[in-house]
C-alpha positions in Angstrom: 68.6 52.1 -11.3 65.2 52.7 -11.0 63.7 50.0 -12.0 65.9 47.9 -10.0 64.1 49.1 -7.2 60.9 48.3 -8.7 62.1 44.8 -9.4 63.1 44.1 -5.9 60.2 45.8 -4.5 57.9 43.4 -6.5 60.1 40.1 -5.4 59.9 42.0 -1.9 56.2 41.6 -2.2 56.2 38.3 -3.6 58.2 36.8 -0.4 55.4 38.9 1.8 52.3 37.6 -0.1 53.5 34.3 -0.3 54.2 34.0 3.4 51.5 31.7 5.3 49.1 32.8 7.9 47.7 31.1 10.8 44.1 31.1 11.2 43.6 31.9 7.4 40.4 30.0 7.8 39.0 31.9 10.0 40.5 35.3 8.6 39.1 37.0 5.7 41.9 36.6 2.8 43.1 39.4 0.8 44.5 38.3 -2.8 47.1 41.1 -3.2 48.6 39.4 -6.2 44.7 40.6 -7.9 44.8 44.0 -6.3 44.5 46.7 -8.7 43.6 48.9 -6.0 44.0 50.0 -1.8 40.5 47.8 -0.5 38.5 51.2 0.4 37.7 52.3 4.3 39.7 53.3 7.2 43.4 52.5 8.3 45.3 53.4 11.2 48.6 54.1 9.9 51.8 53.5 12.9 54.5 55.6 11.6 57.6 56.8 13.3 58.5 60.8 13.0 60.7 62.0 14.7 61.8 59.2 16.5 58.8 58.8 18.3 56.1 57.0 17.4 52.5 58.3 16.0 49.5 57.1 14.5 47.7 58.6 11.6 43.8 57.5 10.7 43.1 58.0 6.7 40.2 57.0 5.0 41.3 55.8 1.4 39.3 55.5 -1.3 39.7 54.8 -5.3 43.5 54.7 -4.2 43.1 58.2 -2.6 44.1 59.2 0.8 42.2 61.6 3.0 43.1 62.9 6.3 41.0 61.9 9.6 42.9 61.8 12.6 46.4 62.3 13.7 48.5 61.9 17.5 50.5 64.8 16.4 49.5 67.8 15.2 52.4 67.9 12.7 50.4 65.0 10.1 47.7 66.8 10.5 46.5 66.5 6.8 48.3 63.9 5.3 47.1 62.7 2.8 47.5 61.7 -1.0 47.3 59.0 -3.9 48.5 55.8 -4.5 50.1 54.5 -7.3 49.9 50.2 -8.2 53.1 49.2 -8.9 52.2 45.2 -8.9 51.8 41.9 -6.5 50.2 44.1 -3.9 53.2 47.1 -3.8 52.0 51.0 -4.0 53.9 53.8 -4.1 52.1 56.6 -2.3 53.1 60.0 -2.5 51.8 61.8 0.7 51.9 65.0 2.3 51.1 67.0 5.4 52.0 70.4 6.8 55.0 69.1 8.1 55.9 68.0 4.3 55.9 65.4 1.7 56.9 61.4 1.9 57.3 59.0 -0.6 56.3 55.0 0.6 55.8 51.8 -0.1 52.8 49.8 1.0 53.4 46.2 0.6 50.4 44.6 1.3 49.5 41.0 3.2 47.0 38.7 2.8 45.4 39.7 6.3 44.7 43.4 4.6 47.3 45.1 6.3 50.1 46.5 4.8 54.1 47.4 5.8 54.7 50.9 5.3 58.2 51.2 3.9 59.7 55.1 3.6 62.4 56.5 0.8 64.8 56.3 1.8 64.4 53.4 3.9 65.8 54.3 7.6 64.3 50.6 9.3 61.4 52.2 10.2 59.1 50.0 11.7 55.7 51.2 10.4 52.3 49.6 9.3 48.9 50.5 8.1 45.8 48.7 9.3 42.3 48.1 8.2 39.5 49.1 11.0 36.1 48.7 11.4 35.5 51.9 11.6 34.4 55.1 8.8 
């Protein structure tokens, strides 16, 4: 069973990955079928807890999560590793005061990433690269 989920994580991926992008030109492109890692730096991560909707900034490095920032004082923390499971998929294992949560990151060639929980509830949830450390 499990690694049916892997499987159709990675095709998942694939579809993602493969999808075009307008303005690629003019866009820096990230490869995620090369990516053996999370690019390092900062992300603002949208997630949805509690039904409402919060951000959380990490900084991530070597596939590494730290803590920076949080809307609610319940992430405060979070943080964690991240696992390569192939074609620009992660599995990150995370956790906060509030508690632990398993994701996937499926990554895009624009460098930002859909944040998938398990279980899956249709969360809509992203992480995004910014500019700033």
């Amino acid at each position: 069973m499990k690694s049916v989920v892997v499987i159709s994580m990675l095709v998942w991926g694939l579809c993602y990955a493969g999808s075009p992008q307008s303005n690629a030109a003019e866009k820096p492109s990230l490869d995620v079928l090369k990516m053996k890692e999370i690019p390092a730096g900062s992300y603002d991560v949208q997630l949805q807890y509690e039904g409402k909707d919060q951000t959380v900034k990490l900084s991530i490095k070597n596939n590494r999560a730290t803590f920076v920032k949080s809307s609610s004082s319940k992430l405060e923390g979070l943080s964690g590793e991240f696992e390569l499971i192939g074609n620009g998929v992660f599995f990150a294992r995370l956790a906060c005061k509030a508690g632990g949560a398993s994701q996937w990151w499926i990554f895009h060639s624009d460098g930002s990433a859909t944040v998938k929980e398990i279980p899956d509830r249709g969360e809509k949830q992203t992480a995004k690269p910014t500019s700033e450390r």
